[in-house]
PAKOLDREN-83081 format. One record per residue (C-alpha): residue in one letter; x, z, y. Coordinates in steps of 0.25 Angstrom, whole numbers, plus 2048, in hexadecimal, padded with zeros to 3 digits. Last residue first. Layout:
aXZY;...
This chain:
x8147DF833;x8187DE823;x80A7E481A;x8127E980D;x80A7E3800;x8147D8804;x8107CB7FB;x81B7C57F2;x8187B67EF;x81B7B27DE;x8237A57DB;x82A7AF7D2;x8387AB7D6;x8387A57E4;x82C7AE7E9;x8327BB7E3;x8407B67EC;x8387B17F8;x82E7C07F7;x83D7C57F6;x8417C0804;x8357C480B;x8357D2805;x8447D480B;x8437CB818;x8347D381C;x83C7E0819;x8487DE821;x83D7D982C;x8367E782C;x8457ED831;x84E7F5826;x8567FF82E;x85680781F;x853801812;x8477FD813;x8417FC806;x8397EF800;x8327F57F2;x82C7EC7E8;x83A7EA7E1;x83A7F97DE;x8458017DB;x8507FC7E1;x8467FA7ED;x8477EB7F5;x84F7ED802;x84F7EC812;x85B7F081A;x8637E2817;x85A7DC80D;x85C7E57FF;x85B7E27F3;x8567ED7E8;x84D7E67E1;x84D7D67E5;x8537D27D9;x8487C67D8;x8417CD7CC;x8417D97D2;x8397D27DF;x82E7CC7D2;x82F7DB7CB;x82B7E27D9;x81F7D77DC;x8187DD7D0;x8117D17C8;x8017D07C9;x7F97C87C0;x7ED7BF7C4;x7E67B67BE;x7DE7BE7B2;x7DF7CA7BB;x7EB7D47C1;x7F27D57B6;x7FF7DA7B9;x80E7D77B8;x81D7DA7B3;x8277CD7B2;x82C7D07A5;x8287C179F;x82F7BC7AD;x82D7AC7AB;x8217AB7A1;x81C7B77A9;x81D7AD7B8;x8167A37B0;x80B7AC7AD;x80A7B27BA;x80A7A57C2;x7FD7A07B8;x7F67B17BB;x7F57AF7CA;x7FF7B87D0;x7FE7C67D7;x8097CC7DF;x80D7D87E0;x80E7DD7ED;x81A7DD7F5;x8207E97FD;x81D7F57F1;x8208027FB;x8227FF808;x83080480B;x83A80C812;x84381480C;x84482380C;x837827813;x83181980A;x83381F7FE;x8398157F4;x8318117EA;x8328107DA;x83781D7D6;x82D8247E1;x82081A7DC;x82381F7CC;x82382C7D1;x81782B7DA;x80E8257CE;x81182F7C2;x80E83B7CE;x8018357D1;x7FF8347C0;x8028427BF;x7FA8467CB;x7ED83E7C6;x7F08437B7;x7F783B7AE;x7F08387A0;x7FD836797;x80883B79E;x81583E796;x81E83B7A1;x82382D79D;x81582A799;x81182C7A6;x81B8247AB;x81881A7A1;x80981B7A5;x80D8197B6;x81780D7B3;x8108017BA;x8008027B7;x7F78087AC;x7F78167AF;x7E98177B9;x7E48247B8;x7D58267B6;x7CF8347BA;x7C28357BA;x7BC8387CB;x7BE82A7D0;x7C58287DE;x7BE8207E8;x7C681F7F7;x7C181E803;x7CB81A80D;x7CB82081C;x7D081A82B;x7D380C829;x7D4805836;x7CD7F8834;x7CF7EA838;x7DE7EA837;x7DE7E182B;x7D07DF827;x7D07D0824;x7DF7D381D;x7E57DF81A;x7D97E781B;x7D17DD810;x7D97E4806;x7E77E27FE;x7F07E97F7;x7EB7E27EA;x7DC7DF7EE;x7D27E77F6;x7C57DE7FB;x7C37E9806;x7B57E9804;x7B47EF7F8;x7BA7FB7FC;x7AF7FE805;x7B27FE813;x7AD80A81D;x7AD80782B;x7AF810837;x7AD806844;x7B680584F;x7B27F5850;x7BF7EC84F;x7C87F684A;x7BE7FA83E;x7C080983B;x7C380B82C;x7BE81281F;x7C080C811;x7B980B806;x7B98107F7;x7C880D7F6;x7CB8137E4;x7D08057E0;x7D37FF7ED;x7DE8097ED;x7E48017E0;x7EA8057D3;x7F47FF7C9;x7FF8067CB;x8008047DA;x7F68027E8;x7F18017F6;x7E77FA7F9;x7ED7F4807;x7E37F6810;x7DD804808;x7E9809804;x7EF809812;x7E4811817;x7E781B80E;x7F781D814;x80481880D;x80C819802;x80881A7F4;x80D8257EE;x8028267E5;x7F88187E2;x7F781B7D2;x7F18297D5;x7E78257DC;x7DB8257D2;x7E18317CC;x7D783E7D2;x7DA84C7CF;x7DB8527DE;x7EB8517DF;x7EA8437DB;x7E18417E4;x7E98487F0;x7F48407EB;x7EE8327ED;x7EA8377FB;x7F783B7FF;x7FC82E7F8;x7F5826802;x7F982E80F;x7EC830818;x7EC827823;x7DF81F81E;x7D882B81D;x7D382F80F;x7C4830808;x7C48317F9;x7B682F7F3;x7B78367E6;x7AD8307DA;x7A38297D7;x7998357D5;x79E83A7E3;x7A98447E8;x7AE83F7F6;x7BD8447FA;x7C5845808;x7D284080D;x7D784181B;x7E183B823;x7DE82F82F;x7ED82B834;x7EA81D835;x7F381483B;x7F3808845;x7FE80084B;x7FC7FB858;x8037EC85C;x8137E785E;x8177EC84F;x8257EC850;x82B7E5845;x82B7E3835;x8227ED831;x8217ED822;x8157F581F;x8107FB812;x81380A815;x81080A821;x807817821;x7FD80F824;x7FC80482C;x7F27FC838;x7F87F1841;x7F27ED850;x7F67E1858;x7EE7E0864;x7DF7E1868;x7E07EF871;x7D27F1871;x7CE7F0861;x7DC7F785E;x7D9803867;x7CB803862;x7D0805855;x7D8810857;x7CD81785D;x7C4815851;x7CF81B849;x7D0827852;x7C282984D;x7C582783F;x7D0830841;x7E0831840;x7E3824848;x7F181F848;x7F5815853;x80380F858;x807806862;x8127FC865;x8177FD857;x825801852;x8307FC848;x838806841;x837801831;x83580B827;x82E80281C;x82480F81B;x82080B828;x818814830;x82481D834;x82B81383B;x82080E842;x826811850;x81C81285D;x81D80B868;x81081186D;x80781C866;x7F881F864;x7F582A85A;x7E682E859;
């Protein structure tokens, strides 16, 4: 187990911001888990669980513990229903989505080059192109903070939603997630159907992709819309797109007949966030050291020196600008601390 002091989180923040935290915990097994969790249930202060950091905007020193899993592995079940997919919660998401690909199996393929770590997939429910990790999470493993105990949560029971679970809220910091379970079906199904993944395919002649072509489909249309974080520093997509009751969504098409959407339900529709900041010419502004991506309006970037409250002005002041136009609230998909 890794248990350090003062210790810099500048290379668990994709944002790139130096700010530091008073300790600093990474667990690599279930047993070192437990011990983590024992720490935290007898020290009873400020504690803060992440990933990889890649959907975090920190915006200070974090005067408490931080917690991370480093727990790797990944092993396969064959049954009648399937492969039963089993990860550690600190394995890198799109290794996994690669070694899937790599073994013949599409279900992932539409979530590659996603960044961050498994257990991130499961709290946030991560996802892109028209697919979801709630749709192929089975359960999910953790160690209960409060008791030590090893439980095993069915996917059911984490009442998954758009980027949402019950870890961000009545769980949050509840559990240490340690392993997800993951269903994936053994006929192979692509999903084409969403943003520009059929033209492209189209563009290269591709009629039925295979799992590799359609990863590789995915991860170039992902690299010439986002910036890699090594490069500039960012949290992929910042905002997430919002979802409007279908009276507001009319009037706001009779308005913007362009204006791009997504049927959500018979009273919902979902608009993407980046076309509502486009709209407000926000793509391609800059904040001082902190900026909207040329290419992407979704994407906040730091520029270089930017500090976490460069960020919180830049998005705070477009969700003003998107509110004043559209009458629509921006939500951070990004979790600000």
């Amino acid at each position: 187990m890794r248990d350090e002091n003062d210790y810099s989180l500048l290379r668990h923040n994709t944002f790139g911001i130096d700010v530091r935290c008073r300790r600093f915990l990474e667990f690599a097994t279930l047993e070192e888990a437990g011990q983590v969790a024992a720490i935290l249930r007898e020290g009873g202060g400020r504690f803060l669980i992440v990933g990889a950091g890649s959907n975090l905007l920190l915006t200070g020193d974090y005067e408490g513990t931080v917690v991370r899993s480093a727990i790797r592995g990944i092993t396969t079940l064959h049954s009648p229903e399937g492969i039963s997919l089993t990860c550690g919660s600190g394995e890198t998401w799109d290794d996994v989505v690669a070694w899937t690909v790599g073994q013949g199996f599409a279900d992932l393929a539409n979530l590659s080059l996603i960044p961050g770590d498994v257990g991130a997939s499961a709290v946030q429910n991560i996802g892109a192109y028209g697919a979801e990790a709630c749709q192929f999470i089975s359960k999910v493993r953790a160690v209960e903070i409060a008791t030590g105990c090893v439980v095993d949560i069915p996917a059911e029971e984490c009442r998954y939603g758009y980027r949402d679970s019950r870890f961000k809220h009545e769980w949050k910091n509840k559990y240490l997630v340690t392993h997800v379970v993951y269903r994936l079906d053994d006929d192979y199904r692509p999903h084409l159907d969403y943003g520009n993944i059929r033209s492209e395919l189209e563009r290269r002649n591709v009629g039925c992709p295979t799992p590799q072509q359609l990863r590789q489909v995915v991860v170039d249309i992902r690299r010439a819309k986002l910036p890699e974080p090594q490069v500039m520093g960012n949290a992929g997509s910042f905002f997430m797109n919002p979802v409007i009751a279908r009276d507001r969504f009319e009037t706001l098409a009779a308005r913007y007949p362009e204006m791009p959407h997504y049927y959500v339900s018979e009273e919902l529709e979902k608009i993407p966030a980046g076309w509502l900041i486009d709209q407000c010419g926000w793509k391609g502004r800059s904040m001082g050291h902190a900026a909207v991506y040329d290419k992407q309006a979704l994407v906040l970037v730091n520029l270089g020196g930017a500090t976490g409250q460069d960020i919180v002005g830049l998005y705070r002041a477009i969700q003003e600008d998107v509110a004043g136009k559209f009458g629509i609230e921006l939500k951070p998909e990004v979790n600000v601390v």
